[in-house]
N, C-alpha and C positions, 0 to 999 in steps of 0.2 A: 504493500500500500504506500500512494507516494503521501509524502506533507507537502504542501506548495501552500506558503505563506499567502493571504487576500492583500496583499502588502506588494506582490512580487508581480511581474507582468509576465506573461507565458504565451505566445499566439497559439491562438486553438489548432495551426497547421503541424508546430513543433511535435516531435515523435518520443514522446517518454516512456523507458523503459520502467522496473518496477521498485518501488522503495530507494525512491531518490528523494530528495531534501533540497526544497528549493526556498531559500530565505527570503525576511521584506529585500525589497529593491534591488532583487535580481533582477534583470532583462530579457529573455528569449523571444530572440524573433523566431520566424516561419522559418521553413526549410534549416531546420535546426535537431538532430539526433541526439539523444542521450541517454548515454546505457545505463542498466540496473544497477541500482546504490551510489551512485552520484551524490554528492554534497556540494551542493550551488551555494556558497555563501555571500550577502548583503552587498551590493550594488557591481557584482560581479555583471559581467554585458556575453552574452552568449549570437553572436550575429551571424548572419545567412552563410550556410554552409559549413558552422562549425558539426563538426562528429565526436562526439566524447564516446568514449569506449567505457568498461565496466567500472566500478567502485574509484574512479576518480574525484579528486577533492580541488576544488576552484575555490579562491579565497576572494578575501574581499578585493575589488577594485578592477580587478583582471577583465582584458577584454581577449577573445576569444574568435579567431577571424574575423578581424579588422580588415579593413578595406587597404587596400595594397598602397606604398607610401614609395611609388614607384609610376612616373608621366604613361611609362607603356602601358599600366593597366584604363582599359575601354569599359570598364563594366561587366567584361568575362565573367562567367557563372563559373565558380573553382571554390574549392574547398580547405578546411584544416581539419586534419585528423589525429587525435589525441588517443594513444594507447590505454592501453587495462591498466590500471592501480597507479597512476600518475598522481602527481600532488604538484598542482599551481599555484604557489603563492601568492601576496598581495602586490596588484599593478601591474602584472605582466602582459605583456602585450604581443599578439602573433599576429603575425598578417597572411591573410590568404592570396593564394598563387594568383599569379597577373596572366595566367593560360589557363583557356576557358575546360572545364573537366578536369584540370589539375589540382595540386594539393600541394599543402606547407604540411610536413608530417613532426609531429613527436610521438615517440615508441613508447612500447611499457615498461613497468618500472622504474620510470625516470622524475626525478626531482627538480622542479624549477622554479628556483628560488625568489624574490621580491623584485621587482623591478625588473626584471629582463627585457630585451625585447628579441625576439623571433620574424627575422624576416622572410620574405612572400619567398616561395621554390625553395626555400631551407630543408632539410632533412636531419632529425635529430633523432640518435638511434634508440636500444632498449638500454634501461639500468642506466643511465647518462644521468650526470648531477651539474646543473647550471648553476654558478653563484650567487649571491645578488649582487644586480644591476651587470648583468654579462648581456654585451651588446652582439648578435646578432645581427649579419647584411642577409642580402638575397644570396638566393641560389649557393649556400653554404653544407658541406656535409659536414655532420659530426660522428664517426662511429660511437659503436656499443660499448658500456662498458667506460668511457671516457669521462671527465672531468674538469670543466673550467671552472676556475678558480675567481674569485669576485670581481667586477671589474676590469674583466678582461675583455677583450675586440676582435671579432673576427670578421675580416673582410669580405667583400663579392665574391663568391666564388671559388673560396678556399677550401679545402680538403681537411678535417684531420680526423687521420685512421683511429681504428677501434685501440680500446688501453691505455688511453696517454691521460697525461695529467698537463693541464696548462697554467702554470703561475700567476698568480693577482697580479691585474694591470698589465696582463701581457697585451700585447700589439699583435695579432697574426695576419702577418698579410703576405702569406704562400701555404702552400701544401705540410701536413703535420704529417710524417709519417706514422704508424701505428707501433703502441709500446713503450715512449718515451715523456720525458718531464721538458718542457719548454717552460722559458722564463726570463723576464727583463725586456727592456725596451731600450736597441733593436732585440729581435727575440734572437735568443739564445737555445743552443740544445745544452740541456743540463745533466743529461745521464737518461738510463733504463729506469723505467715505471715499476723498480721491483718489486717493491712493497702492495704494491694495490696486485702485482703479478701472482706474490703468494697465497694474499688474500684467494685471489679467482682460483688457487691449485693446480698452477702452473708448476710443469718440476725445476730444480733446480738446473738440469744441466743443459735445458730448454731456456733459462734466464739467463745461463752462459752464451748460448748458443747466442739469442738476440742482443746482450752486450758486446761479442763480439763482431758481429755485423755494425753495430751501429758504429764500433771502432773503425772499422774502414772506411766509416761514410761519414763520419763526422771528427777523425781524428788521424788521418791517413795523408792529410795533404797531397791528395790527387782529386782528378776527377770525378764527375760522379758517376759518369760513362764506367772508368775504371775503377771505382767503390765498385759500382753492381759486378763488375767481371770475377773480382776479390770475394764477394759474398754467396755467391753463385759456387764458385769453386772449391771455397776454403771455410765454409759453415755447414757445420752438420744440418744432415736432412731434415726438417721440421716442418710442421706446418706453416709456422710463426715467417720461417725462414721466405716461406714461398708466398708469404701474404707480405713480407718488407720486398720482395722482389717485384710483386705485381704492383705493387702500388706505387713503385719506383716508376715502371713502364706503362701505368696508366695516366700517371702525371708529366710522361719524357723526361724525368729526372729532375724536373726544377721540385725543390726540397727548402723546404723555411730552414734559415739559421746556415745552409751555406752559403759562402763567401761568394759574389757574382760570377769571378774569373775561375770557380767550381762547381757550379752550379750547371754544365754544360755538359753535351752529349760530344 
């Protein structure tokens, strides 16, 4: 059985799943989804085309597919998609994709903290922890499992793989490869993500395995051309191994925190 506050505005088109919680001066427009056990809290704004997923928690102030804060978007019909068991903090702000049928996604089990913002074609994976006031641009990925740290900036466009940890107030404006601690401004590579690695029950000789790659490619003083030849040949076989290789060759090798005249195929 849902509660919906006489206080809270709900359009009669919006689709409620069962035993959600919607406080005074909530907002729900139309074309509006929301899964079983939701907790909509007091002047939280739920707008056209957001999709909330199962037992998610919206705090106060937070708006929820925003209208895109980008000239290209026309009024496109596009979407936000919010995974199972997420918690939204207060003030956070996403914007829906600027292409029509498309989506700004956040995954399950992810935490996003006070003031963020989320912008339009973002993709932010599962178990991801946002700080507060961590600014998202468009068309940004964040893998699973990852972690920005409060205050921190993530450009148009930018990449950063699954397991990494990004330092309060970092600046990222390039590709984060996956499994590493980034930090300072300009951003820096500051070592392997070991500790959150153990946590996840990675083994150890598997966290040898990706400290040693990232020694070639971030401490090697070669290229990055020639880092990946080095890591390819000389790092045991691993999964890890072949997810720092792919992402190397899906990005052509341009890598945050190397030097320009390294950063080259």
């Amino acid at each position: 059985m849902n509660k919906i506050s006489n206080l809270a505005y709900v359009d009669p088109n919006a689709k409620l799943g069962d035993n959600i919680i919607i406080e005074p001066f909530a907002y729900v427009e139309g074309n509006v989804e929301i899964g079983d056990g939701c907790h909509i809290r007091p002047n939280a704004v739920l707008r056209s085309g957001a999709r909330i997923g199962r037992n998610c928690h919206i705090y106060e102030g937070s708006v929820i597919s925003a209208t895109p804060q980008d000239f290209r978007w026309k009024g496109e019909n596009s979407f936000v998609i919010i995974g199972d068991n997420t918690v939204i903090r207060e003030h956070v702000i996403i914007n829906r994709s600027i292409h029509e049928g498309h989506s700004t996604k956040v995954g399950s089990n992810s935490f996003i903290l006070a003031q963020t913002h989320i912008g339009h074609d973002s993709k932010i994976g599962d178990y991801c922890v946002l700080g507060n006031a961590v600014k998202i641009a468009g068309d940004v990925k964040i893998g699973d499992y990852s972690i920005l740290s409060s205050n921190s900036l993530v450009h148009e466009k930018c990449d950063v793989g699954e397991w990494c940890l990004i330092k309060g107030g970092c600046r990222v404006n390039s590709h984060v490869p996956p499994y590493v601690i980034m930090g300072h401004n300009p951003i820096e590579y500051k070592g392997v993500n070991s500790f959150i690695l153990r946590k996840g029950n990675f083994a150890e000789d598997v966290i040898d395995a990706i400290a040693s790659a990232y020694r070639h490619i971030y401490h090697s003083n070669t290229s990055a051309y020639n880092a990946r030849r080095r890591v390819k040949a000389d790092i045991t076989d691993c999964e890890p191994k072949d997810k720092i290789l792919a992402f190397m060759d899906e990005h052509n090798l341009k890598l945050a925190a190397l030097p320009k005249d390294l950063n080259q195929d």
